[in-house]
VOVEX-428425 format. One line per 2 residues: number of its first residue (from 1); their letters; for each residue z, y, x of C-alpha. Coordinates in Angstrom, 3 decimals, always signed. Example, Ala and Ser with C-alpha at 12.3 -4.5 7.8 and 13.67 -1.06 7.14 Angstrom:
<sites>
1> AS> +7.800/-4.500/+12.300; +7.140/-1.060/+13.670
</sites>
This chain:
<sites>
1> XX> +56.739/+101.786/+68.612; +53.609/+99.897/+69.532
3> XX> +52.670/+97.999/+66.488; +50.327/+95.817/+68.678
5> XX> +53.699/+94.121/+70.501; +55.482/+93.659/+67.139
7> XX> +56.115/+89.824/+66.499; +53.756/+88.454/+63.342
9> XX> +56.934/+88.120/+61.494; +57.957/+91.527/+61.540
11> XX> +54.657/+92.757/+59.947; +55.749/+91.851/+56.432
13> XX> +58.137/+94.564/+56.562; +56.252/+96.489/+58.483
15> XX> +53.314/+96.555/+55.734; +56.237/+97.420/+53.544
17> XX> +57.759/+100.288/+55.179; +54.459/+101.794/+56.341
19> XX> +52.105/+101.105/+53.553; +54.483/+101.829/+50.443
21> XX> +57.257/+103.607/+52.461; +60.151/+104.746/+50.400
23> XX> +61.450/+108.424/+49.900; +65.169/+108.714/+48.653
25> XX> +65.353/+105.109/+46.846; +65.656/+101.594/+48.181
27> XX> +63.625/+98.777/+48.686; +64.734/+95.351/+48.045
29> XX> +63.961/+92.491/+50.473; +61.489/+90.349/+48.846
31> XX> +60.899/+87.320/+51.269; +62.672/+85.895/+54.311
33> XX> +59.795/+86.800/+56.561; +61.219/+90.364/+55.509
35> XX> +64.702/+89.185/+55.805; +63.622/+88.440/+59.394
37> XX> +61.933/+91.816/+60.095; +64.040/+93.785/+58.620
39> XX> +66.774/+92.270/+61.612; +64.703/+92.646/+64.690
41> XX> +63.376/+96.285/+64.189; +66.084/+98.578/+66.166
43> XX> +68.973/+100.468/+65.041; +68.729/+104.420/+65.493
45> XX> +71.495/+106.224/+66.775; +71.827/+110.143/+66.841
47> XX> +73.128/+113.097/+69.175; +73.160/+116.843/+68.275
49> XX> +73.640/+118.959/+70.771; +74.916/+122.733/+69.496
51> XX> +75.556/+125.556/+70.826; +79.325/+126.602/+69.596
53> XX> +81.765/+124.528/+68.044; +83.674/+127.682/+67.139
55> XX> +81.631/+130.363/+65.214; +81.810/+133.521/+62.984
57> XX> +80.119/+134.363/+59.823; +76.848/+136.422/+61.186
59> XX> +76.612/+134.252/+63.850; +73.857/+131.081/+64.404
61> XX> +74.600/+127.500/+65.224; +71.602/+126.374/+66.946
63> XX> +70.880/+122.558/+67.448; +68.885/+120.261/+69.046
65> XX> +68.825/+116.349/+67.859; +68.103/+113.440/+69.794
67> XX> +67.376/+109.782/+67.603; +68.408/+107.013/+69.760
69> XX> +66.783/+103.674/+69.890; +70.622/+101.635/+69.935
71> XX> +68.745/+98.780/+71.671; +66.941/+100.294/+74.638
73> XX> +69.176/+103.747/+74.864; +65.619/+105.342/+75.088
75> XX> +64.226/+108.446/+72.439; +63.304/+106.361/+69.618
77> XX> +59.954/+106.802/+67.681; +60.820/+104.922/+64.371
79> XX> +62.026/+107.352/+62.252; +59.839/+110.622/+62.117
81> XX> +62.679/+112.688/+59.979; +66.167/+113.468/+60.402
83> XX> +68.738/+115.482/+58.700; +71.218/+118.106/+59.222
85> XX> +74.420/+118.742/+57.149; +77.071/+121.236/+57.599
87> XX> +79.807/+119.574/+55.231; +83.510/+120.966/+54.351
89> XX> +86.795/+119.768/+54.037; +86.279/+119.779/+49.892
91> XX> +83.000/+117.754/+50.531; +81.271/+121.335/+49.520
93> XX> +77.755/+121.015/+51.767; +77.138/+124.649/+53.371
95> XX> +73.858/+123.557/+54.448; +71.558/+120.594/+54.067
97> XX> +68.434/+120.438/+56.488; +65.404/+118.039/+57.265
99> XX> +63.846/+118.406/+60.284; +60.282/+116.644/+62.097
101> XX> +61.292/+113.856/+64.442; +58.719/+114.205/+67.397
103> XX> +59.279/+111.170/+70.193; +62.779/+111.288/+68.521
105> XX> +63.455/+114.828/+69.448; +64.115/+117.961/+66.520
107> XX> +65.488/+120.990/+66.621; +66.922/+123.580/+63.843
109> XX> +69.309/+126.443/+63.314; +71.399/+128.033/+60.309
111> XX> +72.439/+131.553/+59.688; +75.684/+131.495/+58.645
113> XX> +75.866/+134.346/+55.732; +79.343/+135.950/+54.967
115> XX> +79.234/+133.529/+51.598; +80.765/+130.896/+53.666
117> XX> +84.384/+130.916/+53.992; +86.687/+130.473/+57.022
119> XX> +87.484/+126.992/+57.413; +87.500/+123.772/+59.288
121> XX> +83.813/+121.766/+58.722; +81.879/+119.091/+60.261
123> XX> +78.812/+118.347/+61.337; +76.362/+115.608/+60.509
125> XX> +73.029/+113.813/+61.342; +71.217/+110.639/+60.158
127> XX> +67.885/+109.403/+59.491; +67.100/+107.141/+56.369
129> XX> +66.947/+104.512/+58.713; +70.760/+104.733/+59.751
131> XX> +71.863/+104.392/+56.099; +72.236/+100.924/+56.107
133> XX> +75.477/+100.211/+57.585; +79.120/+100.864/+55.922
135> XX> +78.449/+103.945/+55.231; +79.706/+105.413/+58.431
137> XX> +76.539/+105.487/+61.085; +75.649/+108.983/+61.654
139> XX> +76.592/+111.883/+63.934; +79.576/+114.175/+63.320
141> XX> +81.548/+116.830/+65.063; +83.930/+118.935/+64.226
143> XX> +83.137/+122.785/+63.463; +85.092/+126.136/+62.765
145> XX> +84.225/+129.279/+61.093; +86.340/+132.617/+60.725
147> XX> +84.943/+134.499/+58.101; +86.962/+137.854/+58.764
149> XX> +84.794/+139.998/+56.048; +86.635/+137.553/+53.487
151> XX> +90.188/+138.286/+52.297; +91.237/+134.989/+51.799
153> XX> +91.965/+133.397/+55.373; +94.460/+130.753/+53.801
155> XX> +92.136/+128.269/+55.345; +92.444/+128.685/+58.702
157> XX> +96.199/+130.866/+58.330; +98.474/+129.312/+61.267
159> XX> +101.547/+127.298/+59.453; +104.396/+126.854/+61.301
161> XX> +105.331/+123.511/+60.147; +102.348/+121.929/+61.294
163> XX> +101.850/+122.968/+64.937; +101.221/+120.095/+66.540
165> XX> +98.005/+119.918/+64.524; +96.125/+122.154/+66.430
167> XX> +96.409/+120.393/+70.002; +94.143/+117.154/+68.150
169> XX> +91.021/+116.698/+66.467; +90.131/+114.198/+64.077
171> XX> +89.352/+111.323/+66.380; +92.590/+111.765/+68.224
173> XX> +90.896/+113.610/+71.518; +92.653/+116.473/+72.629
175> XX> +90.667/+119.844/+71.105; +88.837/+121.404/+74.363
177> XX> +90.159/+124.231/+75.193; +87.394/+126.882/+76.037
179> XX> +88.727/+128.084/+79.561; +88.716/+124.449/+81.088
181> XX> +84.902/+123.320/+80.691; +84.633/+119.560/+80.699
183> XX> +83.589/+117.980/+83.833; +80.037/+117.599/+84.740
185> XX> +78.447/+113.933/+84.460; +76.181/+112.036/+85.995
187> XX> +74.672/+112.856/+89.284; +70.887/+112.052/+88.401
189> XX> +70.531/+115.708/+87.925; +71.680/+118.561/+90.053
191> XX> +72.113/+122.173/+88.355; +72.484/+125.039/+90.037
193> XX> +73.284/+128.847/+89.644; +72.280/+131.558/+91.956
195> XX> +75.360/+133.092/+91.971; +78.849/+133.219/+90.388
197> XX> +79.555/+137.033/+89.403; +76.872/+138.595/+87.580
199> XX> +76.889/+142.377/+86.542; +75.575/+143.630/+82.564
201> XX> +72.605/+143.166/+81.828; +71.788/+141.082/+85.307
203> XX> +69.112/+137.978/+85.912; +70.912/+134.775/+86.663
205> XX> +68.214/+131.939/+87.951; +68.927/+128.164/+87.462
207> XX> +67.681/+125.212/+88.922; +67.363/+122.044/+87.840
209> XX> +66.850/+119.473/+90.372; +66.115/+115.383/+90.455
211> XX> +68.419/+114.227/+92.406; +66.998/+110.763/+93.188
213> XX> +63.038/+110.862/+92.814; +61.886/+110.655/+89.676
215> XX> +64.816/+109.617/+87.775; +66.240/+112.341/+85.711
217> XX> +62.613/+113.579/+84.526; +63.188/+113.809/+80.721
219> XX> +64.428/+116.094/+78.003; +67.127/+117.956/+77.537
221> XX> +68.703/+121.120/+75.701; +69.938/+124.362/+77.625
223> XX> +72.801/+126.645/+75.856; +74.425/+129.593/+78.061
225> XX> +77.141/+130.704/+75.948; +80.623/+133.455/+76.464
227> XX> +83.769/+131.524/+76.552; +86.521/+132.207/+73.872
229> XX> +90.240/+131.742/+74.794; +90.642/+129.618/+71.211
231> XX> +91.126/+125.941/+70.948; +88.001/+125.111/+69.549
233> XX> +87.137/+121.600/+68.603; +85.586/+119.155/+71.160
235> XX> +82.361/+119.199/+71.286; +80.197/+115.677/+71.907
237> XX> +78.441/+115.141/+75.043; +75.548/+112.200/+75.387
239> XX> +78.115/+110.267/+76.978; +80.858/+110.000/+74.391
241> XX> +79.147/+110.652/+70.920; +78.844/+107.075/+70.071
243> XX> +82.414/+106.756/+70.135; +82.635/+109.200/+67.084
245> XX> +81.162/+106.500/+64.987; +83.894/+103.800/+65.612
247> XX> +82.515/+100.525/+65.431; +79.412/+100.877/+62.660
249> XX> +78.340/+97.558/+60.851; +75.169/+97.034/+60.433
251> XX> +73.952/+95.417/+56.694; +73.447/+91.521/+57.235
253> XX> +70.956/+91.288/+54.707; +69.716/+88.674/+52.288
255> XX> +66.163/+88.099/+50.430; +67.083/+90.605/+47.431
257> XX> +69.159/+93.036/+49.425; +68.189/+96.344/+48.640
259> XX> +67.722/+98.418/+51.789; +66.526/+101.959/+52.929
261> XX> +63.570/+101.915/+54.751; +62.715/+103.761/+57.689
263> XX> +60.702/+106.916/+57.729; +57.734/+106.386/+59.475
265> XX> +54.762/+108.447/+58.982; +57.124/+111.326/+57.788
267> XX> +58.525/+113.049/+54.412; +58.126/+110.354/+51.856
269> XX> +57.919/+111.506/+48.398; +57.168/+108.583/+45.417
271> XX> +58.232/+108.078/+41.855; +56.956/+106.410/+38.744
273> XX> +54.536/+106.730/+36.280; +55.217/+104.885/+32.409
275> XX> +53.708/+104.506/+29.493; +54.859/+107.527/+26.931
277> XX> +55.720/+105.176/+24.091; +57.282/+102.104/+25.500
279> XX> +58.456/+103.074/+29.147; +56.864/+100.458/+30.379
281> XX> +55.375/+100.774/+34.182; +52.237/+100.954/+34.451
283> XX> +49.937/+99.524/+37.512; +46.927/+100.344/+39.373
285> XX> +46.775/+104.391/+38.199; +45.964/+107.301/+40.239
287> XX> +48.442/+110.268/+41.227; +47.407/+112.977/+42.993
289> XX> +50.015/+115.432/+44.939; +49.205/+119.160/+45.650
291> XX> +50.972/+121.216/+47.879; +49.258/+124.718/+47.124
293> XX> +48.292/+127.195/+50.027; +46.406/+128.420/+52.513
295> XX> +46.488/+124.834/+54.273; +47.204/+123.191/+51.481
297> XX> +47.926/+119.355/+51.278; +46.195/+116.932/+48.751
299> XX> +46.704/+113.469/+48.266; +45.946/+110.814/+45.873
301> XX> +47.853/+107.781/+45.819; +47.848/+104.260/+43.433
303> XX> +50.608/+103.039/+41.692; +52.016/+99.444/+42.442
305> XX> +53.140/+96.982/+39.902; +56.415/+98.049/+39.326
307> XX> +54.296/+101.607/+38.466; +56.050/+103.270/+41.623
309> XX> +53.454/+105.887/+43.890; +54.090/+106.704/+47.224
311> XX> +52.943/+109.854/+49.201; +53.455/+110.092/+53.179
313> XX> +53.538/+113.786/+54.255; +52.915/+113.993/+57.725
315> XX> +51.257/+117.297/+57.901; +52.859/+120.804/+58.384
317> XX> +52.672/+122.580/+55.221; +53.221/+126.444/+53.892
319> XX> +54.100/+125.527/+50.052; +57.308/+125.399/+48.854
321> XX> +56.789/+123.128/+46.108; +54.028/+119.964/+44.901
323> XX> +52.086/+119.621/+41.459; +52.280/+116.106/+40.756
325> XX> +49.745/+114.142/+38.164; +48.439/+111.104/+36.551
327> XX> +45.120/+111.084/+36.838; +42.159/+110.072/+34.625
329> XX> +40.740/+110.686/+30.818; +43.805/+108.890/+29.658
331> XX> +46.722/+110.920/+31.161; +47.994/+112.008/+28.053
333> XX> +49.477/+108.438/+27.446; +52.230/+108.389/+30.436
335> XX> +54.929/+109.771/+31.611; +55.674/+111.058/+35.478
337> XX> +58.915/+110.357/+36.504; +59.442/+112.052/+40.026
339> XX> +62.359/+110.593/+41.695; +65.752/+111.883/+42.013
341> XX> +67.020/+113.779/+44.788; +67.871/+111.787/+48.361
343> XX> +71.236/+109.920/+48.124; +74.144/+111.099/+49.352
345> XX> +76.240/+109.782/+51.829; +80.418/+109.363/+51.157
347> XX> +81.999/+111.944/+53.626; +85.276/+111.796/+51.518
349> XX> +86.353/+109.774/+53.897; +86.239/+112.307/+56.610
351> XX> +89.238/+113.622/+58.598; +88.834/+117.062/+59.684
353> XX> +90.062/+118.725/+62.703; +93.028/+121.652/+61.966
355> XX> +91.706/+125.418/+63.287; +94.164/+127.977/+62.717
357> XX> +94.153/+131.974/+63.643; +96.887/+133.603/+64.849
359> XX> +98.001/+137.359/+65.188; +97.277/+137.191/+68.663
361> XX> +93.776/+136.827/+67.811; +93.349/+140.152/+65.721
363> XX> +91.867/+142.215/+68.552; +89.360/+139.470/+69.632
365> XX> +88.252/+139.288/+66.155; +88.076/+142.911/+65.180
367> XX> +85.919/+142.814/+68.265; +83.720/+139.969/+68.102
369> XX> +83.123/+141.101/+64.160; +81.768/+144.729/+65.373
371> XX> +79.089/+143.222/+68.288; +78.055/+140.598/+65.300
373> XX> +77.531/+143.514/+62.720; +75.473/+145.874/+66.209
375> XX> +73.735/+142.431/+66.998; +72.505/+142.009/+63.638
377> XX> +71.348/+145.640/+62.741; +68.978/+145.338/+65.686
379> XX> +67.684/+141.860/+64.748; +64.558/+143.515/+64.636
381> XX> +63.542/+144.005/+68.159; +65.053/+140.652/+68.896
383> XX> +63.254/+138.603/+66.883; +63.105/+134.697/+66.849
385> XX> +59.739/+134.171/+65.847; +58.334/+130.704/+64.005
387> XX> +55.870/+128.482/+66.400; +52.582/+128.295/+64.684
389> XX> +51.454/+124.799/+64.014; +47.178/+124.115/+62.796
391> XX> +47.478/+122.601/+59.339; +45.441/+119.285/+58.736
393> XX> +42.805/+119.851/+56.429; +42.440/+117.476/+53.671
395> XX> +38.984/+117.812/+53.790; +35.992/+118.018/+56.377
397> XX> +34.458/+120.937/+54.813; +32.496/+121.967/+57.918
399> XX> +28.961/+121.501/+56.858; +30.269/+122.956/+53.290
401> XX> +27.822/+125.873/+52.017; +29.943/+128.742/+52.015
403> XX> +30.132/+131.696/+49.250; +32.190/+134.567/+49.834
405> XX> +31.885/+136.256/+46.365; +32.327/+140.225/+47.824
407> XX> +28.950/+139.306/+49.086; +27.632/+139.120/+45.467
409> XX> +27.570/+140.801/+42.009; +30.427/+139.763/+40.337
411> XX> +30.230/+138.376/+37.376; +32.985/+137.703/+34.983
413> XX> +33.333/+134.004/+34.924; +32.774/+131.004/+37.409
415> XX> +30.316/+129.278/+34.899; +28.037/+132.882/+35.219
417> XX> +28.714/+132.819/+38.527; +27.335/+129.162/+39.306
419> XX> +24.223/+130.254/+36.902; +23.506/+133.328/+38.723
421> XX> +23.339/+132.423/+42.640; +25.310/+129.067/+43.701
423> XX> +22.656/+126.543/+44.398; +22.743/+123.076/+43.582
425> XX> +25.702/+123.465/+41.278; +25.646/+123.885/+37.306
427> XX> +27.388/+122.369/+34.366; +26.722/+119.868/+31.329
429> XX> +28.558/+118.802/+28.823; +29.261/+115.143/+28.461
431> XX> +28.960/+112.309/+25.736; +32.131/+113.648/+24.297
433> XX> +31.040/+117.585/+24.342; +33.505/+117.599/+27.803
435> XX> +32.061/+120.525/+29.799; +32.018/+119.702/+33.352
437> XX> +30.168/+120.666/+37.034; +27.497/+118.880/+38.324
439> XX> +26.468/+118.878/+41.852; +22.694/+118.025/+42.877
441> XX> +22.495/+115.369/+46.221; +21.532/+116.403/+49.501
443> XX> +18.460/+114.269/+49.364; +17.384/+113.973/+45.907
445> XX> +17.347/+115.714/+42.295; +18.255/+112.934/+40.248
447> XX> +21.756/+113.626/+38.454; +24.763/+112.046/+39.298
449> XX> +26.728/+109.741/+37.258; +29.730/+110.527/+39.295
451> XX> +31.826/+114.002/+38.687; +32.438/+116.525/+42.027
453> XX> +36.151/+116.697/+43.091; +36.648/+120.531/+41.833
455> XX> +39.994/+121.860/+44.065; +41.171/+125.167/+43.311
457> XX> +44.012/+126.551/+46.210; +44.569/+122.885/+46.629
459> XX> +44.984/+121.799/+43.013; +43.031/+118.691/+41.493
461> XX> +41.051/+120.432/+38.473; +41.011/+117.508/+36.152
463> XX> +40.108/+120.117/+32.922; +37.384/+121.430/+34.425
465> XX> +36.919/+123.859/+31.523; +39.567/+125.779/+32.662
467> XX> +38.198/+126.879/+35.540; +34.313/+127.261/+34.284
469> XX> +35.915/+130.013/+32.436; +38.260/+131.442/+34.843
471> XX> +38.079/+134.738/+35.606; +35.760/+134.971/+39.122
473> XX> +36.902/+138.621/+40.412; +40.354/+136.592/+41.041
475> XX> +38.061/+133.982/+43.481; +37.152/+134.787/+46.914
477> XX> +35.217/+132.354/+47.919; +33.673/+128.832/+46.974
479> XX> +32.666/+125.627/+49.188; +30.115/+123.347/+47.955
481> XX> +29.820/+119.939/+49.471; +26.761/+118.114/+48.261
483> XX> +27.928/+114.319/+49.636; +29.242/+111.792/+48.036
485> XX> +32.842/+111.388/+48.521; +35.483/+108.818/+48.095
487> XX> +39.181/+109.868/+47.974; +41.979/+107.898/+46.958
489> XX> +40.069/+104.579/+45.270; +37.830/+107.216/+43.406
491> XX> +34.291/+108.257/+44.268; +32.894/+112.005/+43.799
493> XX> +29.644/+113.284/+43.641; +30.367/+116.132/+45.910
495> XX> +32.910/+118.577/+46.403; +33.628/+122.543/+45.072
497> XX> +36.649/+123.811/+46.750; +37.497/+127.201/+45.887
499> XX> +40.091/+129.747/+47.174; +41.619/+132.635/+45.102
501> XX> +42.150/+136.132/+46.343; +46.118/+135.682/+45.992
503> XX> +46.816/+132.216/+46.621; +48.205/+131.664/+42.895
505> XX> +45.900/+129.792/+40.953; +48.073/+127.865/+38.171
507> XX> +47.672/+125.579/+35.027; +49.361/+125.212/+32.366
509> XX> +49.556/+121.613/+31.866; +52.908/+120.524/+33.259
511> XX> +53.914/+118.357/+30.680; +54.799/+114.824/+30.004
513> XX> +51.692/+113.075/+32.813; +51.801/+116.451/+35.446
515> XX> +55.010/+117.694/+37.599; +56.203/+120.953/+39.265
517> XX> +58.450/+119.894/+41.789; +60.447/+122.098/+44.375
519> XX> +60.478/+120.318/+47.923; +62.674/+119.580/+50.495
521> XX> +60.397/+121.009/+53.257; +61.587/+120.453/+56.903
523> XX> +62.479/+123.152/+59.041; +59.672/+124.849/+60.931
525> XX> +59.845/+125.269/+64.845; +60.783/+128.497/+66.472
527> XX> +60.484/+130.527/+69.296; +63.871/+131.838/+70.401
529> XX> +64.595/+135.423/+71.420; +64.976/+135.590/+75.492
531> XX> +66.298/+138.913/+76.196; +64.627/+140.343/+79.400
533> XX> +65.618/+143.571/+81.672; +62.527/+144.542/+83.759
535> XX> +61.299/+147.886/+85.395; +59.062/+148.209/+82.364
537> XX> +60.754/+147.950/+79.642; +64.261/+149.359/+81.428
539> XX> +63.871/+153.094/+79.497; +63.099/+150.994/+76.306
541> XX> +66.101/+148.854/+76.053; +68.447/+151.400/+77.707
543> XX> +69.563/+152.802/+74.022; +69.336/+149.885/+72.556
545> XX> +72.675/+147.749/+72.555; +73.305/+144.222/+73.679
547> XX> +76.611/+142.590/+72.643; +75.267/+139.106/+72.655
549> XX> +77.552/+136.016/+73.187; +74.820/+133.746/+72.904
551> XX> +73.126/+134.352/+76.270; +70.302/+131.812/+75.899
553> XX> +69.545/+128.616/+73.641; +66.557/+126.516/+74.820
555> XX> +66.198/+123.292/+72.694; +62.991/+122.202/+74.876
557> XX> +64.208/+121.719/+78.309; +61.603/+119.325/+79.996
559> XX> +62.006/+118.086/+83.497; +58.463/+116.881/+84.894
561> XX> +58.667/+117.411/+88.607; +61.493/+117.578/+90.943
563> XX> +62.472/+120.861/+89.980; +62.478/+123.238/+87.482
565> XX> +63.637/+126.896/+87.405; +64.557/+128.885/+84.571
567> XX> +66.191/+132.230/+84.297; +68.219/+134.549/+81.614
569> XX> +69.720/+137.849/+81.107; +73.437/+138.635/+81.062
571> XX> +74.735/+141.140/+78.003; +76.871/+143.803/+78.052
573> XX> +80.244/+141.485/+77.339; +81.781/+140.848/+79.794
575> XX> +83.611/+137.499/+80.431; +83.251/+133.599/+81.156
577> XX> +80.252/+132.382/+80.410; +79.562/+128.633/+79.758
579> XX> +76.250/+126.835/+80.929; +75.883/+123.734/+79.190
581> XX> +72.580/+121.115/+79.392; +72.489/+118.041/+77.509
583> XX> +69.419/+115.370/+77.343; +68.438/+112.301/+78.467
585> XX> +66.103/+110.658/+81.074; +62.450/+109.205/+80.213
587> XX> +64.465/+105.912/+80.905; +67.103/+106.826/+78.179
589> XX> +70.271/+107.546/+81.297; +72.712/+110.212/+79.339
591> XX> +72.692/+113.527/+81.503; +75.665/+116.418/+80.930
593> XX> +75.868/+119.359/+83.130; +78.312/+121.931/+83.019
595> XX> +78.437/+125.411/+84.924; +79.874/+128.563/+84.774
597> XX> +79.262/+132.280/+85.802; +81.706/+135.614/+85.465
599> XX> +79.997/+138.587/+84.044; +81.732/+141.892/+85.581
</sites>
């Protein structure tokens, strides 16, 4: 969204949402002028496209989701995060995930481990942003597992007296049976197949083709998939899934209605910080977060009247958990109060669609169990592997001086060590007999009445004691940046930013003003395994087995030019296989292709 064509009225909320943000609490509407803004800034609406409605325990659901701007139809770039829930008929959550919202586009998969029983489940997606409503605006779809390494199937155990169940989902569609693929839609984009009968272990070429200039150029998702004989639930396409929702109300809201914001610079994480005594808020202190690691995130953020921080986590990030703390000599007088975990939404409303085995189905799933158990041994040479993303530096230390201690005597603490050979670096002890570092100015000798920001792995040093006396053969090297800085609202006389041999430099001092908190991290990007048969490789691969069903998932389709080719392997399964793309144009038109090929 270009903030430049927003309305002046809207940027009262906009401030709001983008300046203080929100991370699993609410925000109440303080003026009309919000009232107002809060009403003209689009609904979101969201598609998942997966690959198998129907799956087995050792097998992946792979999915690619698409946040809709309601108004214009097009990829909406409000909210940055969405999330991913794999939710039973007991309201038991087999999975929660949050995944990066690029141009309203994210993409994610789950393992499913032989923990999770054979049932009937759905699948859900929402952003923050879609969580004012009645409760019922987000994606779902109906799901199946058979667990067959479980001994209680009750589940999903055929019972005659209820029959007719299986021949309707949920929503009152008929389930789709997997032998009649639905009908292709929309003739903006042409697909094509080079063929109809492929052998094992054969190339099949596609082509995707604009049918009328430029308009199906956009994105889509590509799943090539084997065909079972079951009734498996409907799947969505981007033509029907907003009927899934019914008729969603929006909130009408008033000045005081307490709303959830929209995600838009990323993860939000905030909280509180009171006095210890009273519990009183208290304004206008500093919190810093610290997500240790080799790119390691720091922030420091201020805390607003009510005594509420805010931290928006747009970078990529390694750690699996933050180190939150009040900062400043008089830390010992609060208390940090993270918040709670993210809301959750009321799926006990849900009405599940009714999967059932029969005996009929014993040799397909003795079957389809043994390639799982063959695909899975050799995971190893068919590896998805994760896409490697550049961290964001919280710091320009590019002109830093730069001490690799292996280049020096070691000495057994970092206060020797500054002593011996660190230039322009020493320590003092203060007024009140505090030992701290001191860093000399580029451009003059006089002393500094401002401390240097000391950052160990990514942790804020506040005691800088600690680390005077830490143990130097567990440092590899040290950064010295003789500038004066400002981060947060604070200024520093420089910057030492060291980084330990194993990554795990740790305090002690998580008590009433510090936190440890785990995070909700969002899912990195992958790579996905394309199996390939080629003269070079032909002796490699000829001992090793291929009993995929899963022929090729492709969650980044993009059509730039007129046409695109793409190509894929065939297993050694044989059977009806099921070529599915789903996407829409740049100008937000709702393409669904269907194909199919026969592997002999």
């Amino acid at each position: 969204m270009n903030l430049k064509k927003i309305p002046i009225i809207l940027f009262p909320f906009f401030c709001l949402a983008m300046g203080l943000g929100h991370s699993y609490g609410q925000v109440p509407l303080r003026s009309q002028s919000e009232v107002d803004g809060y009403a003209d800034i689009p609904q979101e609406t969201i598609f998942v496209h997966f690959n198998a409605s129907f799956l087995f325990a050792g097998e992946y659901l792979y999915y690619k989701v698409y946040c809709m701007d309601k108004n214009t139809k097009n990829l909406s770039d409000i909210s940055k995060i969405g999330y991913v829930e794999l939710v039973g008929e007991d309201g038991t959550k087999v999975f929660a995930q949050k995944i990066r919202l690029e141009n309203g586009e994210g993409e994610g998969d789950f393992f499913i481990p032989v923990s999770v029983p054979s049932g009937n489940y759905k699948l859900v997606a929402y952003t923050s942003w879609m969580e004012n409503g009645n409760g019922e605006n987000y994606f779902r779809n109906d799901l199946s597992i058979l667990n067959p390494y479980q001994g209680n199937q009750a589940a999903v155990l055929e019972d005659p007296r209820s029959k007719d169940s299986i021949a309707n989902d949920s929503i009152g569609n008929p389930l789709e049976t997997e032998t009649h693929p639905q009908k292709s839609v929309n003739n903006l984009l042409a697909l094509d197949v080079n063929g109809e009968k492929f052998g094992k272990r054969s190339k099949v070429s596609l082509s995707l083709t604009s049918v009328k200039d430029t308009m199906a150029y956009g994105t889509y998702s590509l799943s090539v998939r084997r065909i079972d004989a079951v009734a498996a639930p409907k799947k969505a396409n981007t033509h029907n899934f907003e009927s899934l929702y019914g008729n969603p109300v929006t909130t009408e809201p008033e000045q005081g209605t307490t709303v959830f914001l929209p995600e838009l610079r990323g993860e939000l994480i905030t909280g509180k910080v009171v006095q210890k005594e009273s519990g009183e808020p208290v304004a206008n202190l500093n919190v810093a977060l610290s997500i240790p690691g080799t790119e390691y995130v720091l922030k420091i953020a201020n805390t607003d009247n009510n005594g509420t921080y805010y931290f928006n986590l747009n970078e990529h990030y390694s750690g699996t958990h933050a180190i939150l703390q009040v900062l400043g000599d008089d830390r010992e007088k609060y208390r940090l109060l993270p918040s709670e975990n993210p809301p959750k939404w009321d799926f006990s409303k849900l009405k599940f669609n009714s999967f059932h085995i029969t005996r009929d189905m014993k040799e397909m799933i003795q079957e389809r169990s043994i390639y799982n158990q063959i695909e899975n041994g050799y995971f190893g040479v068919k590896p998805d592997t994760i896409k490697s993303v550049p961290g964001t530096a919280p710091f320009n230390l590019e002109n830093a001086e730069v001490y690799d201690l292996d280049e020096y005597v070691r000495f057994p603490t970092i206060r020797e060590t500054t002593l011996e050979f660190i230039s322009n670096v020493y320590t003092k002890k203060t007024k009140n007999g505090e030992e701290v570092f001191q860093v000399r100015e580029a451009d003059t000798y006089l002393e500094s009445v401002f401390l240097p920001l000391v950052v160990v792995d990514g942790f804020l040093v506040q005691d800088q004691l600690n680390i005077i006396n830490y143990n130097a053969r567990k440092i590899k090297t040290i950064r010295i940046l003789r500038d004066k800085y400002i981060f947060g609202q604070q200024i520093y006389k420089g910057i030492i930013a060291m980084e330990s041999i194993d990554g795990d430099y740790s305090l002690n001092l998580y008590g009433d003003y510090a936190k440890n908190i785990e995070l909700f991290k969002p899912l990195p990007k992958k790579n996905y395994f394309h199996q390939i048969y080629s003269q070079e490789n032909k002796s490699e691969m000829a001992h090793i087995p291929d009993f995929r069903y899963q022929l090729l998932w492709d969650p980044e389709v993009k059509l730039s030019k007129e046409e695109r080719s793409l190509e894929f392997y065939t297993s050694d399964i044989p059977g009806t296989y099921r070529i599915e793309l789903e996407g829409f144009t740049n100008k937000g038109m709702p393409v669904s292709k269907r194909a199919q090929i026969e592997v002999e």
